[in-house]
N, C-alpha and C positions, 0 to 999 in steps of 0.2 A: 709439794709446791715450792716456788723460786719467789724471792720478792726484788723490787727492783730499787737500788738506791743512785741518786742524782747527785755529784755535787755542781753545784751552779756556781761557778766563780767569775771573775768580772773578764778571765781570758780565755778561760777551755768551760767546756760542758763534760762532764766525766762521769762516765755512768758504769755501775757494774751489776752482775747478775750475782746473787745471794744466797745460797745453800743453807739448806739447816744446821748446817753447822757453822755457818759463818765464815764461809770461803768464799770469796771471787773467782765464779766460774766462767766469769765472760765479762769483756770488756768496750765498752765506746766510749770516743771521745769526738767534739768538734768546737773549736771557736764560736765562741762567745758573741764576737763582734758587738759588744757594747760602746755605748747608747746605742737602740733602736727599737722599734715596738714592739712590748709584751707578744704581741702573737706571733709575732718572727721569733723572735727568743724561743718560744714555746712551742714551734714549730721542728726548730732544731735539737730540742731538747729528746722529746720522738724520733728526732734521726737518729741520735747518739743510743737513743733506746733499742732502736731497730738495731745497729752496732752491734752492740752488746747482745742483743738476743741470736745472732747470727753467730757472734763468735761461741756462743755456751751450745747452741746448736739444740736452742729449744725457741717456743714461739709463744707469743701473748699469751693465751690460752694456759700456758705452766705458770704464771703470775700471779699471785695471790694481791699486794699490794704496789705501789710505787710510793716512794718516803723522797722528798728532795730537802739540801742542804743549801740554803740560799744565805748571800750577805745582807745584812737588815733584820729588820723585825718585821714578825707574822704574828696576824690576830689566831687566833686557836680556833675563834668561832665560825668564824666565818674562809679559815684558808686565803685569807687576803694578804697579799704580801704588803703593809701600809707604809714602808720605807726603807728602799733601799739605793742606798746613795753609789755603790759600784756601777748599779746597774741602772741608774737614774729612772726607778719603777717607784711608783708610788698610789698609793691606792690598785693595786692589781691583782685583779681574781684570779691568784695562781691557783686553787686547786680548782675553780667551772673549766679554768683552760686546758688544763692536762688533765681533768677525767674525760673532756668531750673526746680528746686526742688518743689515750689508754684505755678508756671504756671502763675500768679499773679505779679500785677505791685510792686517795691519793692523801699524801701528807706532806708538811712543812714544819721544815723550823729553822731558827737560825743553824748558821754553818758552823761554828763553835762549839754549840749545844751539839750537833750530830757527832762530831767529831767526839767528843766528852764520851758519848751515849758507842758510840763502836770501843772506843777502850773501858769499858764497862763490862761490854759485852765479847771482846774476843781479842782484848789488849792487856795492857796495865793492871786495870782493871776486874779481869775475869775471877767468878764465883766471888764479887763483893757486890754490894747494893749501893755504894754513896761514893762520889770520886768526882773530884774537881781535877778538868783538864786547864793546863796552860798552854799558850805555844806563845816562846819569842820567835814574834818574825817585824814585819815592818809595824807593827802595835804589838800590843799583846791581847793575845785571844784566849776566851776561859768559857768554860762551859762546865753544868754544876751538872750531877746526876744525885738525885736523892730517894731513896729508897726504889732505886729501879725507874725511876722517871724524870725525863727532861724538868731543871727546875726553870720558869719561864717569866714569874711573876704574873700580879696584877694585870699586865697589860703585854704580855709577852715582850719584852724586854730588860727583863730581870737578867742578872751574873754578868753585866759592864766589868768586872774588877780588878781591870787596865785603867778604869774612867775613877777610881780609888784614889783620892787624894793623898800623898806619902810627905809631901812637903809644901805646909801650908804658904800660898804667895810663891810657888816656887817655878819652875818652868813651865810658859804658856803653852798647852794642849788645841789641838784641832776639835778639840770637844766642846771650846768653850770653857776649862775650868784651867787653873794652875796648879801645878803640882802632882800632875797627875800619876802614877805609878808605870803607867807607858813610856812617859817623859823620859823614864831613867831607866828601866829594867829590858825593853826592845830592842832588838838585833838594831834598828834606825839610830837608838838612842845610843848601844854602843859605838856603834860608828863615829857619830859626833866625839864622843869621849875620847876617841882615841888619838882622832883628828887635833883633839882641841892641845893633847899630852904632845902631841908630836909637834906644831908648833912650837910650844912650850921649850923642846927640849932637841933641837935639833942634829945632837949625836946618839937620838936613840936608836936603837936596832930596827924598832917600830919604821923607821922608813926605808929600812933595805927588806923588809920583809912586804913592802907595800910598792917593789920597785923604786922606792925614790919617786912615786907619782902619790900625791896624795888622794887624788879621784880613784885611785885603785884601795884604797881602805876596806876592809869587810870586819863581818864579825872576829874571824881567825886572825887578822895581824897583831892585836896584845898579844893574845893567848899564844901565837906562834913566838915572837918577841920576847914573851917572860922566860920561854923555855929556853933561851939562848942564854938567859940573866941577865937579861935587861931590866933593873929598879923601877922605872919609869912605866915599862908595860907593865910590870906587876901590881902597880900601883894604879892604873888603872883596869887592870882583872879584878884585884880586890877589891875596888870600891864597886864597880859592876855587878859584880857577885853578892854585894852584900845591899844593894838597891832590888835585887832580886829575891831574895830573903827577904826583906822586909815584908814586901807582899807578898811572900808564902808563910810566914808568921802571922800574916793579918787573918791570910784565908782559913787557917789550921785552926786560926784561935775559934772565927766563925762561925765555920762547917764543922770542925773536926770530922772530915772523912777519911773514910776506909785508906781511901792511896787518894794522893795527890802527885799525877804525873806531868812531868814536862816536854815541850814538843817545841819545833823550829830546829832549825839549820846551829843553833849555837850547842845545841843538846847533843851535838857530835862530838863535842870536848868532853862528855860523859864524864867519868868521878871528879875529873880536872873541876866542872862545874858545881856538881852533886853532894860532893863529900863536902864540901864548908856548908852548903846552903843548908844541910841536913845539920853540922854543929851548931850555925847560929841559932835553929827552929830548937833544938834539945833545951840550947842557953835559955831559951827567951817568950820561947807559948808557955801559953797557960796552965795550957795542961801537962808539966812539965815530972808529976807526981804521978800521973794517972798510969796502971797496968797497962792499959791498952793506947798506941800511937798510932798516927798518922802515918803510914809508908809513904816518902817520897822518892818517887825511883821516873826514871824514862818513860815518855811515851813507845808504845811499842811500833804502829799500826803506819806511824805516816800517813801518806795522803790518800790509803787504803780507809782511815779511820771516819771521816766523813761519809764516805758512798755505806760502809758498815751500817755505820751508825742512821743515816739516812734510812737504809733499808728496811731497821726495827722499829722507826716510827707507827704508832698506829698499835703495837704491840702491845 
């Protein structure tokens, strides 16, 4: 039997079909077209299913489950998706809607958490039980797996630890709090930095490496910039890199899991990234005596990792 994983994001619907081994045998995808009603959403969600069942060249019938990776939080009890602000759904019976649509037992969870839950199982992750995922991208997104299963809390919205205060009173957050470890460690939040350095320093490399247009900034202009020896860029990679640490020092003291991998579009600069964040965590966890550590290394899976991890919900 095939299982089927969803990721539900605020602009594609992205579905893949699931082998026992944890390969993607088949694939759909279709627009989101967010805001608009749960059962339209849910409607297309089925198409993108039907997609994917087409492309693997098998049919409902081979399906054992369907596992969707949604933004927001889901009750566990009841398969309610009770807030999701992408997708401005709130109180919605995602699993009565997509079992009536699959016929098919159905799961949810955050998209984080699935994501986490595929590099667990055929990422990062593989043949360990506990692994906290990260991704810098426009926040930062974490998702905790402990002893083989989504950790979700309380109320199904447990492992925020973007929403992790790192500097008390210090830059205001979309959350609501200040200081928050998104503020500084996010692809978004580099940007700012870099923007703010360039300003600052108007013969640095940082703006021939950005066109000379500051609206063209991304993650890569320090990092491209420092390798020229540019002072300026370096100075703000390093401070970057070590606001990023901070919160993987926080999570290691924590969890202490098995692997703690990282993910987003900045993770392309690989050891450039990797190799200080791993000396500051040796310097400065807790557990700095203990035989056994935390491996922090790369996400492997990309945006394969959610529709995975989606998939083994229910498992």
């Amino acid at each position: 039997m095939y299982r089927i994983g969803v990721d539900l994001g605020g602009t594609n619907i992205s579905v893949g079909v699931v082998d026992s081994k944890f390969n993607i045998v088949g694939k759909g995808s279709v627009k989101t077209n967010a805001p608009r009603p749960a059962e339209e959403i849910f409607d297309d969600i089925k198409k993108a299913i039907d997609l994917a069942l087409i492309d693997a060249g098998i049919s409902m019938e081979d399906i054992s489950v369907v596992g969707v990776g949604t933004p927001g939080s889901v009750d566990d009890e009841t398969g309610n998706i009770d807030f999701s602000n992408n997708l401005k759904f709130h109180k919605v019976p995602a699993k009565k809607l997509l079992e009536e649509r699959t016929g098919k037992p159905c799961f949810f969870a955050n998209d984080a958490s699935c994501a986490a839950l595929g590099e667990l199982y055929a990422g990062a992750g593989e043949g360990h039980k506990n692994l906290v995922a990260v991704t810098l991208g426009t926040g930062v997104g974490s998702g905790i797996v402990i002893d083989g299963k989504v950790f979700r809390g309380a109320n199904s919205a447990g492992g925020e630890i973007g929403h992790t205060v790192i500097f008390v009173n210090g830059e205001p957050c979309n959350c609501g709090r200040n200081g928050c470890w998104e503020r500084y460690a996010s692809a978004t939040a580099l940007i700012a930095q870099t923007k703010e350095a360039m300003l600052k320093n108007p013969d640095s490399k940082m703006w021939s490496c950005a066109g000379n247009d500051i609206e063209r900034v991304n993650g890569r202009t320090a990092f491209d910039a420092m390798r020229m020896g540019d002072e300026d860029a370096k100075a703000v990679v390093d401070k970057y890199i070590y606001y990023v640490a901070v919160g993987v020092i926080n999570i290691v003291n924590v969890f202490q899991p098995d692997v703690l991998c990282i993910g987003g579009g900045i993770c392309n600069e690989g050891e450039t990234l990797l190799a200080p964040i791993r000396k500051y965590c040796e310097q400065e966890r807790y557990s700095k005596y203990a035989k056994k550590q935390t491996e922090i290394c790369r996400a492997k899976l990309g945006n394969d990792a959610g529709i995975i991890g989606a998939a083994m919900l229910g498992e």
